[in-house]
N, C-alpha and C positions, 0 to 999 in steps of 0.2 A: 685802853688806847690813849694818847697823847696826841698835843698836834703837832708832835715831829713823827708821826705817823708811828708810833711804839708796838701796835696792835701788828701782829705779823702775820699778814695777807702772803705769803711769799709767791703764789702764781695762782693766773684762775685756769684751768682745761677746759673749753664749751663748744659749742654751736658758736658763729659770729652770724649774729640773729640782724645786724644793722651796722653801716657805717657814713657818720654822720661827715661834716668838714672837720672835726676837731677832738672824735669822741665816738667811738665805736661801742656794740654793744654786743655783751657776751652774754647767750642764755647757759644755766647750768641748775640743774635739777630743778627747773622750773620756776628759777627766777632771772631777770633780766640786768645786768651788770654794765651800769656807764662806765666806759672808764676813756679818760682825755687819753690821747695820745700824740706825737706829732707827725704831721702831714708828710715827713721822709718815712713813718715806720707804716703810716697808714696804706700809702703807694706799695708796700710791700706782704699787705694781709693778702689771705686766702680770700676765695670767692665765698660771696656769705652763704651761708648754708652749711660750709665746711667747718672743721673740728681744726680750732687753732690755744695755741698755749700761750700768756700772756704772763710775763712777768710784772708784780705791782708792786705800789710803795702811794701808800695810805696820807692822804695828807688831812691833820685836821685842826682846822680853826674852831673860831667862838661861834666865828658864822657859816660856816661852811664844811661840806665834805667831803674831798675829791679825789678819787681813785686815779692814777696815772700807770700805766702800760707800757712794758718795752717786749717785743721779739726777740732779747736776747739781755742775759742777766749781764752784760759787757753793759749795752746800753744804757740801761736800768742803773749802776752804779754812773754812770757818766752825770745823771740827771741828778741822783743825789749826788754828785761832787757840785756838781751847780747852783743846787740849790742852797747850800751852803757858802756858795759867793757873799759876802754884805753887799745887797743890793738887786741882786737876782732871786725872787721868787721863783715858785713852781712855773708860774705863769711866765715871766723872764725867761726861763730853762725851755718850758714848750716853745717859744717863739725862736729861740738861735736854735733847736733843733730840730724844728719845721721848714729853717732856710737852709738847714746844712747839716750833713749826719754825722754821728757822733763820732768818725773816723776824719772827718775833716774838720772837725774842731780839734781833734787831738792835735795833728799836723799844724793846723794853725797856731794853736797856742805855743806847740813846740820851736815852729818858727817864730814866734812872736809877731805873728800877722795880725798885727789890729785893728787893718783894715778891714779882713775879712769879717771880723769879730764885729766889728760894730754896724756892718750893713745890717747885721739881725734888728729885726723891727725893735724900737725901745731898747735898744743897747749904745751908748753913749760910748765917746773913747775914752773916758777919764773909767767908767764899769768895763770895759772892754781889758785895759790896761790892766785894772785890778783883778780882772778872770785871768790874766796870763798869770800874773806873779804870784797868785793865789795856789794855781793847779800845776803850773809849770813843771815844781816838782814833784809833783805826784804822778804824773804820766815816764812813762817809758819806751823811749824811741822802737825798741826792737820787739815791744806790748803792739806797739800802734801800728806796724806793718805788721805782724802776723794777725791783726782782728781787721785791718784792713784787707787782707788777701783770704781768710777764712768768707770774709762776706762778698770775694768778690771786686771789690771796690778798686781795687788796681788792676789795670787790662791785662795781663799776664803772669805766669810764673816767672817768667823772665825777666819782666819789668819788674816784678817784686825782688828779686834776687839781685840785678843788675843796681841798681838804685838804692838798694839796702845795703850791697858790699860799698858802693860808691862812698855813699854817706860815713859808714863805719870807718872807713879807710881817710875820710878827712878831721872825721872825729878823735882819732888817732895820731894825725898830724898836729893839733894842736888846738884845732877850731871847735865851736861852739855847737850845739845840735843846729842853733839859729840859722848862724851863716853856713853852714855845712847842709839845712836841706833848702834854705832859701839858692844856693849855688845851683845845686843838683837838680832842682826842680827849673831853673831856668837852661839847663842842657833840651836841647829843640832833639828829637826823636829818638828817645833813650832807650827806647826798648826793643830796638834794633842794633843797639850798639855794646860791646864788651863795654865789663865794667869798668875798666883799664881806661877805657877812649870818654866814657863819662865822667871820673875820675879827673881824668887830663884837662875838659875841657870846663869842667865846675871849677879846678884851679885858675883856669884864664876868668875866670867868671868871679872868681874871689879878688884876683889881682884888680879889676878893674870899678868891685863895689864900695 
């Protein structure tokens, strides 16, 4: 193993024997497994006792050794595009995605919210800045609404579908992922509306930003 975590742990299956604020813990043939995770995947484990499957990624220092855990190998790769930032550690990566899940980081960096980015504890807008243009394009607009509607994360099929042709449809006009989900995302009760009338009304939204 390395300490770019070389050694390939790729998932653990166990008991979830304990869960701490930052670190949960998996028994499996009778040994006990720390492993960090962040406080949005933790909110989302099974009741301990129960039998959960944990995606890892081995990080290892001179002085250290630390197991990191996602619920879903989507997640798991988000963390390692993070950690990969210059200037965001592992440590860095748990903290933005304990304030926020890995599907609203997508959208944010897509839109180039660097506001939202930098409310993460220890994330500055100058490293904020540098996670957008870093991952920007690595991400994919039409990746990031079907991993956000597979988990849920958007209130509807409708809203996923209304809101995803919206977008497409201005991204096609000419505009940028930016201003195309920043528009659509400020249309007030989209998932009740064609995506025609979302559409229309993220145009008046564009005209006027």
């Amino acid at each position: 193993m390395n300490r770019n975590g070389g050694f390939m742990l790729s998932y653990i299956i166990g008991e979830l024997a304990e869960v701490l604020e930052d670190t949960i813990v998996i028994e499996n043939n009778g040994m006990g497994y720390n492993v960090k995770t962040p406080s949005t995947v933790i909110s989302n484990m099974p009741d301990v006792g129960e039998m959960v499957k944990v995606y890892t990624y081995l990080y290892v220092r001179e002085d250290a050794i630390n197991l990191y855990g996602f619920l879903t190998r989507d997640d798991l790769n988000i963390f390692k595009m993070l950690i990969n930032v210059n200037g965001i550690g592992p440590k860095g990566a748990l903290a933005i995605l304990s304030t926020i899940t890995t599907d609203e980081l997508r959208f944010a960096i897509l839109s180039e919210d660097v506001n939202m980015i930098k409310a993460c504890p220890g994330i500055g807008a100058k490293t904020a800045q540098r996670l957008i243009i870093d991952l920007k394009d690595k991400l994919n607009l039409k990746d990031t609404f079907e991993s956000a509607a597979a988990k849920n994360v958007l209130s509807t099929d409708n809203y996923l579908s209304t809101v995803n042709e919206a977008i497409e449809a201005l991204v096609s006009l000419g505009y940028g992922n930016k201003e195309a989900i920043v528009a659509v995302k400020k249309v007030s009760d989209a998932e009740n509306k064609t995506s025609d009338a979302v559409l229309k009304e993220a145009l008046k939204n564009l005209a006027i930003m």
